[in-house]
C-alpha positions as a LaTeX table, in Angstrom:
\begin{tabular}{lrrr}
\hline
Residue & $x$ (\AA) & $y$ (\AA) & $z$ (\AA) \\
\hline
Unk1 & 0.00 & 0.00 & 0.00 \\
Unk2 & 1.29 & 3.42 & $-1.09$ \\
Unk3 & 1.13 & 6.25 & 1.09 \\
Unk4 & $-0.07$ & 9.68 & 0.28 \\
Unk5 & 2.45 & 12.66 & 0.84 \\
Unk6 & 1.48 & 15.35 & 2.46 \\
Unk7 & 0.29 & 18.76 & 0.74 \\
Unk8 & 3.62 & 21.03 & 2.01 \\
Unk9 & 1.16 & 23.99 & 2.34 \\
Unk10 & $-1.01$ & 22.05 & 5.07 \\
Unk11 & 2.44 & 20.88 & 6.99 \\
Unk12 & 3.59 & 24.64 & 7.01 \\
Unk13 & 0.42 & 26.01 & 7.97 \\
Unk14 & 0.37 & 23.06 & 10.77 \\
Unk15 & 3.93 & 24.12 & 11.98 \\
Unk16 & 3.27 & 28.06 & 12.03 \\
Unk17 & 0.43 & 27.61 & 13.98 \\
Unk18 & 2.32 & 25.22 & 16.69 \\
Unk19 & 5.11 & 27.36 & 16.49 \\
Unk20 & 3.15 & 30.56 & 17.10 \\
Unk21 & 1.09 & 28.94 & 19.91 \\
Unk22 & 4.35 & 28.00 & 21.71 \\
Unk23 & 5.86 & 31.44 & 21.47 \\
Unk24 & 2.27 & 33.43 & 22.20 \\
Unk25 & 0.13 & 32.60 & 24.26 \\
Unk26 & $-3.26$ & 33.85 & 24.98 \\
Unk27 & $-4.57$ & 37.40 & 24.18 \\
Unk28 & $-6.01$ & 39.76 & 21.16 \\
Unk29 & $-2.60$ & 40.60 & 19.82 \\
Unk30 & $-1.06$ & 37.54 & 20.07 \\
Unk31 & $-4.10$ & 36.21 & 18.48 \\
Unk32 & $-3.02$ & 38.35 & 15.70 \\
Unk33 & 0.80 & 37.50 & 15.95 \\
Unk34 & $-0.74$ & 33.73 & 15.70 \\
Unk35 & $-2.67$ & 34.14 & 12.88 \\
Unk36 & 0.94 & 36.23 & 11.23 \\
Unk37 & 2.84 & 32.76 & 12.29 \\
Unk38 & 0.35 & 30.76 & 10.29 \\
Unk39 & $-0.10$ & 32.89 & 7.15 \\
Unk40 & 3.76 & 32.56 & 7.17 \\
Unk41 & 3.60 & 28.97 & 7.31 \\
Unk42 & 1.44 & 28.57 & 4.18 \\
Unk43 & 3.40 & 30.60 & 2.06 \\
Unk44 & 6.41 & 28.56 & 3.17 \\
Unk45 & 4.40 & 25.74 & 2.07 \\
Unk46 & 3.47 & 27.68 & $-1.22$ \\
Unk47 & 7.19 & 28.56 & $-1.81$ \\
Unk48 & 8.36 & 24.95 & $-1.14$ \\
Unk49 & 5.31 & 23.56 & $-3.15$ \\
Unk50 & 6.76 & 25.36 & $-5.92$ \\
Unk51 & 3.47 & 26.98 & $-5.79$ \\
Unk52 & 5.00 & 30.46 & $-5.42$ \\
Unk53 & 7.89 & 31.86 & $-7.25$ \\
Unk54 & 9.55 & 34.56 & $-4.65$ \\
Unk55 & 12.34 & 36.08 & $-7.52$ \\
Unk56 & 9.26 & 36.60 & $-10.16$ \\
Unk57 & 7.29 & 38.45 & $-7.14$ \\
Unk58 & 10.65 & 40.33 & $-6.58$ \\
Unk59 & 11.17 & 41.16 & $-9.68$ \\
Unk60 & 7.57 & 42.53 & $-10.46$ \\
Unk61 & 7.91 & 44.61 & $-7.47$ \\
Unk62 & 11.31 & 46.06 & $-8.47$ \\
Unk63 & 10.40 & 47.02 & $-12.20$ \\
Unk64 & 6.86 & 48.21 & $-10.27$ \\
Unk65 & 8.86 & 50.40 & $-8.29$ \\
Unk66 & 11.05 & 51.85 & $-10.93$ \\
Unk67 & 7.84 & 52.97 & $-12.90$ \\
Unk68 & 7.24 & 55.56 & $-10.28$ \\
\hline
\end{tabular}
């Protein structure tokens, strides 16, 4: 029997949240700061997915910025 691998996006999400609950704990803002730690997790997960291509977003936000 083959086992399935697990979606990278669901593992970081997974590990930002545990991470985020270890360092915060309790409160609005570190509700917030939670929610921060988890966000970065998935796009972690995106990034290592191959999902997300960080130099292309880079270097749309350069030329962006050169526009101006």
């Amino acid at each position: 029997m083959r086992g399935r691998a697990v979606d990278p996006k669901i593992v970081g999400v997974i590990l930002g949240g545990v991470i985020g609950a270890i360092l915060i704990w309790g409160g609005v803002l570190e509700a917030f700061l939670l929610l921060l730690c988890i966000f970065g997790g998935w796009v972690i997960g995106k990034i290592v997915a191959g999902e997300l291509d960080v130099v292309d977003l880079y270097q749309r936000y350069v030329s962006n910025r050169r526009k101006r």
